[in-house]
VMD Tcl script that draws the C-alpha trace (Angstrom):
set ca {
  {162.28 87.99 18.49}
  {160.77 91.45 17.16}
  {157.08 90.11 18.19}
  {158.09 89.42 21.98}
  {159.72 92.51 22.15}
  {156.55 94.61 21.14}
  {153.94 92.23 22.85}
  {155.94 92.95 26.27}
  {156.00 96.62 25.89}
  {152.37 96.80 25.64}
  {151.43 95.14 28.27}
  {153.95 97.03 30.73}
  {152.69 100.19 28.72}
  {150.02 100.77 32.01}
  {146.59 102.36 32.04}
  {145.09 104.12 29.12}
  {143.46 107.24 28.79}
  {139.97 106.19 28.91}
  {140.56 103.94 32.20}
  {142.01 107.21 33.51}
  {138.83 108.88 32.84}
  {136.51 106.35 33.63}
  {138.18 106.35 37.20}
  {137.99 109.89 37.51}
  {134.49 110.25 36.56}
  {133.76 107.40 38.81}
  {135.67 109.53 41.42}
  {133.88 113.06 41.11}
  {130.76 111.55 40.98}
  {131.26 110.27 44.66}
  {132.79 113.80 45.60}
  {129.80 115.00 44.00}
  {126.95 113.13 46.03}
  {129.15 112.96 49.27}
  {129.66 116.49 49.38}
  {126.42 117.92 51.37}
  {127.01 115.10 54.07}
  {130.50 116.34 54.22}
  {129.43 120.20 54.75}
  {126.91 118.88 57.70}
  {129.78 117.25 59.43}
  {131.63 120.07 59.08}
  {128.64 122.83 60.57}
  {128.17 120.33 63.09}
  {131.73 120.22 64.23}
  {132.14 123.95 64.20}
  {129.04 123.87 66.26}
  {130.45 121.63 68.64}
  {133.57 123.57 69.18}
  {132.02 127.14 69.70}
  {130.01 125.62 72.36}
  {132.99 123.61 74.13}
  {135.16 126.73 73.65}
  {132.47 128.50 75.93}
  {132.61 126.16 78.48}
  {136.08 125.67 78.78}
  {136.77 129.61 78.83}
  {133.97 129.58 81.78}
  {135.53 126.75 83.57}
  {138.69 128.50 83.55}
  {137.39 131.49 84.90}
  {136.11 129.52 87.62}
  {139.12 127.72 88.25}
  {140.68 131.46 88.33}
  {138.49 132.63 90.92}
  {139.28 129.30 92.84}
  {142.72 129.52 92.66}
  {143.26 133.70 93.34}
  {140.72 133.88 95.63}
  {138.69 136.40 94.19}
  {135.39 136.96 92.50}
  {135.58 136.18 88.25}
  {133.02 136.44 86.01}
  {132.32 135.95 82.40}
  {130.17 138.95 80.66}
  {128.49 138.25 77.47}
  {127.49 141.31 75.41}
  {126.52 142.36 72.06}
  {129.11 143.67 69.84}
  {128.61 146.86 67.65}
  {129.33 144.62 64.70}
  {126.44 142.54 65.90}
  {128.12 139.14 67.25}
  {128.16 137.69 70.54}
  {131.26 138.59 72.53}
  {132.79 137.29 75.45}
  {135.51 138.08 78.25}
  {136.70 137.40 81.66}
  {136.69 140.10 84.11}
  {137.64 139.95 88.31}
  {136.14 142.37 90.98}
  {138.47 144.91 92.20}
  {138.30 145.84 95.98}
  {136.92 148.90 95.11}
  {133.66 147.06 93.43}
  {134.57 147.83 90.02}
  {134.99 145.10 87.20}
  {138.04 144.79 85.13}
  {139.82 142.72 82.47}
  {141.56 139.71 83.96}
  {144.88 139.20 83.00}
  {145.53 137.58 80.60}
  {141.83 136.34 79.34}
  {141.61 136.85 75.31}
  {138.43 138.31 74.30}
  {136.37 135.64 72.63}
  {134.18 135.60 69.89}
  {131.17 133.95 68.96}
  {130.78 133.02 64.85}
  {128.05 134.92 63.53}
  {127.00 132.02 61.49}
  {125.60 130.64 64.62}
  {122.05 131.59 66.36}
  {122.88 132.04 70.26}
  {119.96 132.53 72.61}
  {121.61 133.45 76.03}
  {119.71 133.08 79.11}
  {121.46 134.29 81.98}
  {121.05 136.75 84.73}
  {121.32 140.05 82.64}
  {123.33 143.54 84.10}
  {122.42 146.31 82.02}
  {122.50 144.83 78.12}
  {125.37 142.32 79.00}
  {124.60 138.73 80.14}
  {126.92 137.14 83.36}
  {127.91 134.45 84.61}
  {129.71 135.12 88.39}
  {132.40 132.46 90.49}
  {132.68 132.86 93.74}
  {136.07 131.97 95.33}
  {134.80 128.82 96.05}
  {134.00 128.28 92.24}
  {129.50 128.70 92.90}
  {127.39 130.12 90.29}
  {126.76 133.17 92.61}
  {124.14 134.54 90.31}
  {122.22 131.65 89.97}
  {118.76 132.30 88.97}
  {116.98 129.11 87.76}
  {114.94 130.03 84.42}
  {117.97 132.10 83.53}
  {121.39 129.76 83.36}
  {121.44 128.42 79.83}
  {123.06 129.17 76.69}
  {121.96 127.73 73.05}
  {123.92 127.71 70.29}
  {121.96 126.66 67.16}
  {123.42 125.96 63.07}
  {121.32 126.71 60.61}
  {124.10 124.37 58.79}
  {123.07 121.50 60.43}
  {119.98 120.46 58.14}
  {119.45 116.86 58.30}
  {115.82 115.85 59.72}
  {115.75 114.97 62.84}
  {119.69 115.72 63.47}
  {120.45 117.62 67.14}
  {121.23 120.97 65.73}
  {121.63 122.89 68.82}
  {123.99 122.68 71.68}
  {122.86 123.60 75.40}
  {124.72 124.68 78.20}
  {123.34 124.77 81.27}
  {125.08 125.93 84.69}
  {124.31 125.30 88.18}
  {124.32 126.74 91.63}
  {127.30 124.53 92.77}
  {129.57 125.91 89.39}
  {129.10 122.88 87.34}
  {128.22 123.49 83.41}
  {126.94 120.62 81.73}
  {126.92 120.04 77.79}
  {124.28 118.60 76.17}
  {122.86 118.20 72.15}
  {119.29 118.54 71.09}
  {117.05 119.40 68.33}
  {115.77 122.17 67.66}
  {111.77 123.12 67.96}
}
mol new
graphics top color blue
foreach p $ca { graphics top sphere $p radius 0.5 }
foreach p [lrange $ca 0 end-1] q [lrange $ca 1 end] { graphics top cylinder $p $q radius 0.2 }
display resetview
């Protein structure tokens, strides 16, 4: 009776210690190699929503101008910290630009490379809606912006993220690699 006891109390006894570690090891060396492709995903998702945060803050503003009826636009400027900043800001009747109510001022990460190409006033970059939600500033080698990771370092991967804006107010989103 003693021997059935004992053999039946090993066997439910469950893993040993070197199983445990075997598994583990097993474990952190597949952390370990799946790790950089993990980072990239993440840079490239982070990259992804900068860029779709910047068009959906200048959609609104064009849906603003639509809907009140009065001139919006989006000024892009250099920040004294050295980042790329970003607010919306309506025309007043007396031709003067101010904050729109409500509009958060937006940032740009700094661990992103942004080339902006549109029409420039003074050092600031804009982007102006009409009531009728047009690009009124449309100029046609000047209505993109490029946000580029230097994350995002797998060969031949799209590492930048273009948006491009029309006359008619449209803003399309597209991926490419760099050159």
């Amino acid at each position: 009776m003693k021997a059935t006891f004992l053999s039946r109390s090993r066997t439910a006894a469950g893993f040993t210690l070197i199983e445990v570690l075997i598994v583990l090891g097993i474990m952190g060396i597949f952390m370990l190699v799946s790790y950089p492709s993990i980072m990239n995903t993440m840079a490239a998702r982070n990259l992804d929503n900068s860029t779709r945060e910047i068009q959906t803050f200048m959609q609104q503003t064009k849906l603003r101008a639509v809907d009140t009826k009065i001139i919006h636009r989006v000024r892009f400027y250099l920040a004294d910290e050295g980042y790329w900043a970003y607010e919306m800001e309506r025309l007043q009747m007396d031709g003067t630009w101010v904050r729109a109510d409500g509009a958060p001022r937006k940032v740009i990460p700094n661990r992103l490379n942004v080339t902006i190409s549109l029409p420039p006033s003074g050092a600031d970059h804009i982007v102006i809606f009409s009531p009728v939600g047009a690009f009124v500033n449309f100029v046609a080698n000047q209505n993109s912006i490029v946000l580029q990771s230097p994350k995002v370092d797998r060969p031949g991967q799209m590492d930048e993220r273009v948006l491009s804006l029309f006359m008619g107010g449209s803003i399309h989103y597209a991926k490419r690699k760099s050159t």
